[in-house]
MDAnalysis code that builds the backbone (N, CA, C; Angstrom):
import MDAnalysis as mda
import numpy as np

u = mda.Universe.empty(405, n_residues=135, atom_resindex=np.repeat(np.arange(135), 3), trajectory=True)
u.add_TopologyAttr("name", ["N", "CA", "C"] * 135)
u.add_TopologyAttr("resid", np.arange(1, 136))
u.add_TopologyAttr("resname", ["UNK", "UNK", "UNK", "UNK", "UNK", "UNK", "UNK", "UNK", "UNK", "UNK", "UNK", "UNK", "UNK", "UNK", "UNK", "UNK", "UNK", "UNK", "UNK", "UNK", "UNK", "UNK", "UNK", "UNK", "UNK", "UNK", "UNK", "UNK", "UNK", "UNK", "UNK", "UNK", "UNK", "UNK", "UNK", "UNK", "UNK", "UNK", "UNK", "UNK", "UNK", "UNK", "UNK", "UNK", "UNK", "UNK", "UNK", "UNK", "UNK", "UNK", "UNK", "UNK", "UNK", "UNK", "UNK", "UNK", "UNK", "UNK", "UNK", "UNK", "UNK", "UNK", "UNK", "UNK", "UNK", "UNK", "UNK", "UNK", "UNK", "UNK", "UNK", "UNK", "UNK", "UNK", "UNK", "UNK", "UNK", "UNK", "UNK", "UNK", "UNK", "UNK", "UNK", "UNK", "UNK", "UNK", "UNK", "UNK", "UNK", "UNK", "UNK", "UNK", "UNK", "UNK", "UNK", "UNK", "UNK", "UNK", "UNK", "UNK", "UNK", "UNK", "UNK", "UNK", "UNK", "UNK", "UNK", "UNK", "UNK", "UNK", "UNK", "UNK", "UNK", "UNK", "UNK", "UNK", "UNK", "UNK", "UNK", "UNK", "UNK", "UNK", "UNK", "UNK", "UNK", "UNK", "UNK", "UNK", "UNK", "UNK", "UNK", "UNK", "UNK", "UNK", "UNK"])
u.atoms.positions = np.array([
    [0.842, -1.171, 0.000],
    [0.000, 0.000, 0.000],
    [0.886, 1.232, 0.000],
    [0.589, 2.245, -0.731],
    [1.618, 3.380, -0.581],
    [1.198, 4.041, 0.276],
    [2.386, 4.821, 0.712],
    [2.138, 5.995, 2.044],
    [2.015, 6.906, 1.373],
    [1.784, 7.535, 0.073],
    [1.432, 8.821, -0.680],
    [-0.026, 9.324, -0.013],
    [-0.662, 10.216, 0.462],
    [-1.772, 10.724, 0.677],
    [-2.756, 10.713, -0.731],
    [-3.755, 10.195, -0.636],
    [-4.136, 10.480, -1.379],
    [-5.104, 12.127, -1.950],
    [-5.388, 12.529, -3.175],
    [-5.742, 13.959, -2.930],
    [-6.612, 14.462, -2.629],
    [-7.098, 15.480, -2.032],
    [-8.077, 15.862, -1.514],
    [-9.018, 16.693, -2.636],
    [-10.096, 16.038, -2.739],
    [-11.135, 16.630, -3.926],
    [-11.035, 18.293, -4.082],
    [-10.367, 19.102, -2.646],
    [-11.116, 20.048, -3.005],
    [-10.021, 20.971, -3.249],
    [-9.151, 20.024, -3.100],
    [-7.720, 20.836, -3.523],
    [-7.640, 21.556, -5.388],
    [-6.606, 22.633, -5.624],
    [-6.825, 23.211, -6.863],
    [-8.393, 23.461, -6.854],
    [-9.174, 24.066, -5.889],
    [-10.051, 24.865, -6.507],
    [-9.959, 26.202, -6.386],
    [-11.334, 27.021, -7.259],
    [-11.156, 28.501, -7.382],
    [-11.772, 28.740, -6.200],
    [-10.865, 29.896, -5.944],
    [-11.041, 30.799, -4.584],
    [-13.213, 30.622, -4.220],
    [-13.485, 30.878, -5.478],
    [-15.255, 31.321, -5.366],
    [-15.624, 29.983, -5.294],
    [-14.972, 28.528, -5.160],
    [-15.728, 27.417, -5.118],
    [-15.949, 26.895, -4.066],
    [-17.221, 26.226, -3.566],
    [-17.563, 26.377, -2.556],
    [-17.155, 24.650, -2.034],
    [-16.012, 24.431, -1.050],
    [-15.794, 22.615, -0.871],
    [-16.451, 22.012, -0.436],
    [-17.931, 22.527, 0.600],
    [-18.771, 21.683, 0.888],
    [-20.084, 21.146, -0.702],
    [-19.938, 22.330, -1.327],
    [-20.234, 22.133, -2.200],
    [-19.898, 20.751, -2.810],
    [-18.594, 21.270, -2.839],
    [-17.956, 19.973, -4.329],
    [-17.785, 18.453, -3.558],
    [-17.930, 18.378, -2.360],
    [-17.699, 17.361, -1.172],
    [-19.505, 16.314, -1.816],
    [-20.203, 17.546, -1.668],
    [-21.371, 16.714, -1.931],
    [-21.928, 15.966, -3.401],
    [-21.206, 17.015, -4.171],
    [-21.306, 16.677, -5.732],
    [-20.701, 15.551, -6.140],
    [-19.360, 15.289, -5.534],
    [-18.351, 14.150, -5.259],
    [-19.445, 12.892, -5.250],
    [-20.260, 13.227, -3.676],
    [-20.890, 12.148, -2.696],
    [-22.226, 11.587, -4.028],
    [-22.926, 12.638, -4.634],
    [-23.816, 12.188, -5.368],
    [-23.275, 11.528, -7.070],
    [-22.317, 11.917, -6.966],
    [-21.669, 11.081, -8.357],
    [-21.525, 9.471, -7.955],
    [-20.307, 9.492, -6.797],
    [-20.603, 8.013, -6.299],
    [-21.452, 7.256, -6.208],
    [-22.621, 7.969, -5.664],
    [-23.931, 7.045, -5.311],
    [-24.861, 6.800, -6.962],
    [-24.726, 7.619, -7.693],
    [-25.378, 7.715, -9.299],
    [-24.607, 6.673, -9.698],
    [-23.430, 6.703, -9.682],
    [-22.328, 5.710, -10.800],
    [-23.069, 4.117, -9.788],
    [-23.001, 3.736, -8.513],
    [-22.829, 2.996, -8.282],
    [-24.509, 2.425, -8.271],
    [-25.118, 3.390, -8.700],
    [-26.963, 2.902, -8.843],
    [-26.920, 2.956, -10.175],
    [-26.500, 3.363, -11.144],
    [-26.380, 3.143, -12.632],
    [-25.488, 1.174, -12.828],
    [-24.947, 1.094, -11.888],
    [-24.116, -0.272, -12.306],
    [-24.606, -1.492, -11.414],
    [-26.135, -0.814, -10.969],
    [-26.549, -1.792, -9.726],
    [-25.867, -2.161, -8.608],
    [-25.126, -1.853, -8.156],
    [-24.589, -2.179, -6.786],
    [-25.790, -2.412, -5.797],
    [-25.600, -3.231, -5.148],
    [-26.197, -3.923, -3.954],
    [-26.013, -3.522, -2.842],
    [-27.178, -3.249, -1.775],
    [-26.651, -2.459, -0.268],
    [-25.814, -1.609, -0.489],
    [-26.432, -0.515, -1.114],
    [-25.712, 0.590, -1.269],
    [-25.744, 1.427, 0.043],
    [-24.821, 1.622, 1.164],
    [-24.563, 2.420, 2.366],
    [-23.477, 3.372, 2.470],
    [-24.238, 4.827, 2.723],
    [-23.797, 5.827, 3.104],
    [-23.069, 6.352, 4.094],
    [-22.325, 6.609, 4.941],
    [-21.659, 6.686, 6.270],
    [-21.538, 8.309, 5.872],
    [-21.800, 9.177, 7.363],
    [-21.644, 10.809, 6.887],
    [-20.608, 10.766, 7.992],
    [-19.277, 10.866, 7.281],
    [-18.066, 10.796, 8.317],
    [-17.709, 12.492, 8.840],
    [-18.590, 13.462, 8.464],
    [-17.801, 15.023, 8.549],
    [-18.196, 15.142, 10.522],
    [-17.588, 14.909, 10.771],
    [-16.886, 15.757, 12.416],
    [-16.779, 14.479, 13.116],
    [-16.487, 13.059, 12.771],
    [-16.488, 12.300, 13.601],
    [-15.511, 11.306, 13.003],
    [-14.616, 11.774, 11.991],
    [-13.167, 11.553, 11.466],
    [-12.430, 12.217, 10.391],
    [-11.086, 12.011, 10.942],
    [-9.787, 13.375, 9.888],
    [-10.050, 12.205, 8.440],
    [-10.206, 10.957, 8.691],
    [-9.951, 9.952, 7.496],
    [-10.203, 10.938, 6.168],
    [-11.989, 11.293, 6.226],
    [-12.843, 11.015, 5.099],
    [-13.762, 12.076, 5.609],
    [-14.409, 12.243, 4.452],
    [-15.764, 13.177, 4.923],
    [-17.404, 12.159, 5.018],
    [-17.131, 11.428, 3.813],
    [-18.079, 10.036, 3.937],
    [-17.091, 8.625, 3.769],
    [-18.409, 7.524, 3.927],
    [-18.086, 6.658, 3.461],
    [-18.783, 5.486, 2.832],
    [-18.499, 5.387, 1.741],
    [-19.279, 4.449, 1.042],
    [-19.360, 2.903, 1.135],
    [-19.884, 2.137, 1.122],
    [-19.970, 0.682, 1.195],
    [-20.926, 0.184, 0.111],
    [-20.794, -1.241, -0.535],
    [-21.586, -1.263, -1.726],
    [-20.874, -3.199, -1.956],
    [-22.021, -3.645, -2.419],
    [-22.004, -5.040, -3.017],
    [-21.852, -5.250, -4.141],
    [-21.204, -6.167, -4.845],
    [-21.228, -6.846, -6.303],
    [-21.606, -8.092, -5.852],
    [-22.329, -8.426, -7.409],
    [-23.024, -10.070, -7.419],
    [-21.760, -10.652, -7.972],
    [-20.689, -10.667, -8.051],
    [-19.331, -11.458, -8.105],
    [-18.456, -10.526, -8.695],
    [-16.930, -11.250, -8.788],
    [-15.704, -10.616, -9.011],
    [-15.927, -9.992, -9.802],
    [-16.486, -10.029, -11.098],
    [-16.791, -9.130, -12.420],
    [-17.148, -7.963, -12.249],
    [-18.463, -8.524, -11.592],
    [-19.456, -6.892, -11.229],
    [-18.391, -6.315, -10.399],
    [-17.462, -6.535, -8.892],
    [-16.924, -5.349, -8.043],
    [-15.941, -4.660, -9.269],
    [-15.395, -5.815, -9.625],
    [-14.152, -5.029, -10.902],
    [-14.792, -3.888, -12.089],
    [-15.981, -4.396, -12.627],
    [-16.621, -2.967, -13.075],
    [-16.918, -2.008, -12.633],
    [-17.565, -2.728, -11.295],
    [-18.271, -1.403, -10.842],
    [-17.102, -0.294, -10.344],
    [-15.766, -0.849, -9.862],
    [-14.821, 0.092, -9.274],
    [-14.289, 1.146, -11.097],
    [-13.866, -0.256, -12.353],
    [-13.582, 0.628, -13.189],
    [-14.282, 1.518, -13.506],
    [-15.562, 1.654, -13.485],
    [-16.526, 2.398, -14.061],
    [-16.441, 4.074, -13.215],
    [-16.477, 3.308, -12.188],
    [-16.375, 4.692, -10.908],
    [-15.025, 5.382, -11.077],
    [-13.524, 4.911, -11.303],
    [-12.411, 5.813, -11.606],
    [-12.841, 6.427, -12.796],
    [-13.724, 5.818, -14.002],
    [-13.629, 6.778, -14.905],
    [-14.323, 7.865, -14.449],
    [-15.556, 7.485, -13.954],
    [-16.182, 8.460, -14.020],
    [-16.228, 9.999, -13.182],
    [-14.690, 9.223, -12.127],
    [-14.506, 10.595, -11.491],
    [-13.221, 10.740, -12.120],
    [-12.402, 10.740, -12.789],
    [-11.454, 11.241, -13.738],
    [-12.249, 12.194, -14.592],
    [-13.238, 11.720, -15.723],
    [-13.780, 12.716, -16.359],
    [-14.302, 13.568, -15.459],
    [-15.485, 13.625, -14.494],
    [-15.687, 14.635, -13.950],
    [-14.626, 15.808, -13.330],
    [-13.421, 15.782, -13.077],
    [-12.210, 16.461, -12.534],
    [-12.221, 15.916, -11.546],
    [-12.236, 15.016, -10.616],
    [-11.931, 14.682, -9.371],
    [-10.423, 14.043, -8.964],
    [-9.937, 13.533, -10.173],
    [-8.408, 13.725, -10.664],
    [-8.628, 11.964, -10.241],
    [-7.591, 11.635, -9.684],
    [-7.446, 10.128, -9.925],
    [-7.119, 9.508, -8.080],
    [-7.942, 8.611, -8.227],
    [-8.270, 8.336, -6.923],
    [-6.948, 6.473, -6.207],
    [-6.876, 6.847, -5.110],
    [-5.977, 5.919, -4.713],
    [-6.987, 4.505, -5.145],
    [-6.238, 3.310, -5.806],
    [-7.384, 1.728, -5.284],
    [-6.559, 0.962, -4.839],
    [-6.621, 0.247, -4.246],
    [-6.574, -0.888, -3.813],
    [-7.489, -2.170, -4.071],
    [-7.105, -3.675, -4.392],
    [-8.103, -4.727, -4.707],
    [-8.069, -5.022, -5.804],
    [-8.322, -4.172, -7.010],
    [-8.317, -4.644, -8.077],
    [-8.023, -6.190, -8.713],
    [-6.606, -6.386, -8.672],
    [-6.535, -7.701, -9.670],
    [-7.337, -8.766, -8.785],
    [-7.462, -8.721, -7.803],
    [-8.851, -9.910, -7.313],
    [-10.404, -9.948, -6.968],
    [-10.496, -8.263, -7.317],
    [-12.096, -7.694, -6.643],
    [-12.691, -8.445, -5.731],
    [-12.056, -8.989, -4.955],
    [-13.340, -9.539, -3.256],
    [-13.684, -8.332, -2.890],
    [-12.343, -7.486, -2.769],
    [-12.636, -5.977, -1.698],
    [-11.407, -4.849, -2.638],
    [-12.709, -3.726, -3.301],
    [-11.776, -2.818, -3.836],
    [-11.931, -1.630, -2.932],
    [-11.370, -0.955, -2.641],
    [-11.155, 0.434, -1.958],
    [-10.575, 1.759, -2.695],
    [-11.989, 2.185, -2.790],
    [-11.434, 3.590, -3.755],
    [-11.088, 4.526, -3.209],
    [-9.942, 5.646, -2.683],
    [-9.909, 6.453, -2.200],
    [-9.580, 7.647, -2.499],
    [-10.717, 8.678, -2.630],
    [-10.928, 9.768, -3.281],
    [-10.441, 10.524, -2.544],
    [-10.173, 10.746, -1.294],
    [-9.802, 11.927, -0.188],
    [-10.703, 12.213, 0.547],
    [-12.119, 12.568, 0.283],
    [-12.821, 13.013, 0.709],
    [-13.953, 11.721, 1.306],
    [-13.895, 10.818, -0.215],
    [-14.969, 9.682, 0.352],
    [-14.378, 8.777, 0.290],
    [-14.479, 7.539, 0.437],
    [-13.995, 6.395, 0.767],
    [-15.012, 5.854, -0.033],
    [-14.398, 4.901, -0.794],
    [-15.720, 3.871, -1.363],
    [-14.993, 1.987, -0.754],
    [-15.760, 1.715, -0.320],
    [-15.538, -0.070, -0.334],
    [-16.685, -0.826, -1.425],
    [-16.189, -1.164, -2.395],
    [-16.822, -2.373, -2.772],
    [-16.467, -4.076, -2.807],
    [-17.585, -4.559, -2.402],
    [-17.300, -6.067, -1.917],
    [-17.545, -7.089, -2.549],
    [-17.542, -8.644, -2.083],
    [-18.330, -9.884, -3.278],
    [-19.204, -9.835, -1.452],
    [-20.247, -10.182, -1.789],
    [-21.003, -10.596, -0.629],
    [-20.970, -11.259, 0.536],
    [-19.954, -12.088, 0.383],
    [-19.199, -13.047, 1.638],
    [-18.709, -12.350, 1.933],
    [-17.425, -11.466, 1.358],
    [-16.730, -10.860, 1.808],
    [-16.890, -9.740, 2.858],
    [-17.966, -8.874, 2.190],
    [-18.077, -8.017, 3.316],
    [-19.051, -8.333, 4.234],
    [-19.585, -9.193, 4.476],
    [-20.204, -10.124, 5.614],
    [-19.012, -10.208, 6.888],
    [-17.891, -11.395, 6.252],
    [-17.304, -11.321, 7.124],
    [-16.045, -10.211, 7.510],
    [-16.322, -8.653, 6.592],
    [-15.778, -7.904, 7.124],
    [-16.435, -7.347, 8.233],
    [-17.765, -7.240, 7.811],
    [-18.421, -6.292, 8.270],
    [-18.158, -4.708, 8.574],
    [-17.957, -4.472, 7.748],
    [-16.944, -2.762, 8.295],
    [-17.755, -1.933, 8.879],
    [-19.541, -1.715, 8.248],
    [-20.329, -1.061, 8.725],
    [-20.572, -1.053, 10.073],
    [-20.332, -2.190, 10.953],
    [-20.132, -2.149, 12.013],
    [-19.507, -1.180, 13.063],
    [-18.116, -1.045, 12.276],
    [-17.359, -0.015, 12.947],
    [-17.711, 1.132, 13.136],
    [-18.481, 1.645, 12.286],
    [-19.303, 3.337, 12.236],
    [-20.600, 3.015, 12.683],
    [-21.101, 1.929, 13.263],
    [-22.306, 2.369, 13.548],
    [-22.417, 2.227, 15.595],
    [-21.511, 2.136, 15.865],
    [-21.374, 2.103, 17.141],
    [-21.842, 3.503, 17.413],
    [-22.521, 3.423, 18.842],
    [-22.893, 5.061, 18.832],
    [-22.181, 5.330, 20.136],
    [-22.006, 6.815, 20.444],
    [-21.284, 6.733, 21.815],
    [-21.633, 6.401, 22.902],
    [-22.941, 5.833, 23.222],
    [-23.421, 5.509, 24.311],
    [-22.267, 4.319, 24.657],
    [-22.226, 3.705, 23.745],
    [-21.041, 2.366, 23.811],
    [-20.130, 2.460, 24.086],
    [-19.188, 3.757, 24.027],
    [-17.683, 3.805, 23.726],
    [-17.120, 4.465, 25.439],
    [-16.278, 3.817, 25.503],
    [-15.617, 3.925, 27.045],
    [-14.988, 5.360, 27.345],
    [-15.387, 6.059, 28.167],
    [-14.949, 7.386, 28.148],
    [-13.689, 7.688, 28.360],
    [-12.831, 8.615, 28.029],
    [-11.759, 8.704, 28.625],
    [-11.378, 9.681, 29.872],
    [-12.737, 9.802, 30.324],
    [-12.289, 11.108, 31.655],
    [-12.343, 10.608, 32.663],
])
């Protein structure tokens, strides 16, 4: 995995552009590309004030290796053409689990076992009633 950061969507914009703006335009391209290619359990995570990671995070199913491998190629193109410039992946040559990382959003796409027994959604849905205080 490289230690390069990956870039932040809202970097190189014009002074008059607004980043919550383009944060969300980002968020609704993802979710269009990945409902145009059928993705399965399509889940949203709104990561803004409750991590430096990401601003969201995406989670999403393929009905096998084919479908995650399209559905991820389909999604770099389609945020390359839009200007979102070129996003970190990970997964590819085996699609169980690709990880797109845009800067801003995070996309996981899975094969169905797989993210079963990841379960990642898990991790964000803990609420703080749960979490052990530190005072």
């Amino acid at each position: 995995m490289s230690r390069e950061a990956a870039p932040r969507a809202q970097e190189g914009l014009a002074p008059s552009e607004d980043p919550s703006a383009r944060i969300a335009a980002l968020e609704d391209l993802i979710l269009a590309r990945l409902d145009d290619d059928k993705a399965q359990d399509v889940v949203f995570i709104d990561l803004k004030g409750k991590s430096a990671v990401a601003d969201g995070l995406v989670v999403a199913s393929g009905r096998s290796h084919r479908h995650v491998g399209a559905m991820a190629d389909h999604l770099l193109r389609a945020l390359k053409e839009q200007g979102y410039g070129r996003a970190r992946v990970e997964g590819l040559p085996h699609c169980d689990w690709v990880l797109i990382d845009t800067g801003d959003v995070i996309v996981h796409l899975f094969r169905p076992e797989v993210r079963t027994f990841y379960n990642i959604e898990k991790i964000w849905s803990v609420d703080s009633a749960h979490r052990i205080s530190s005072t």
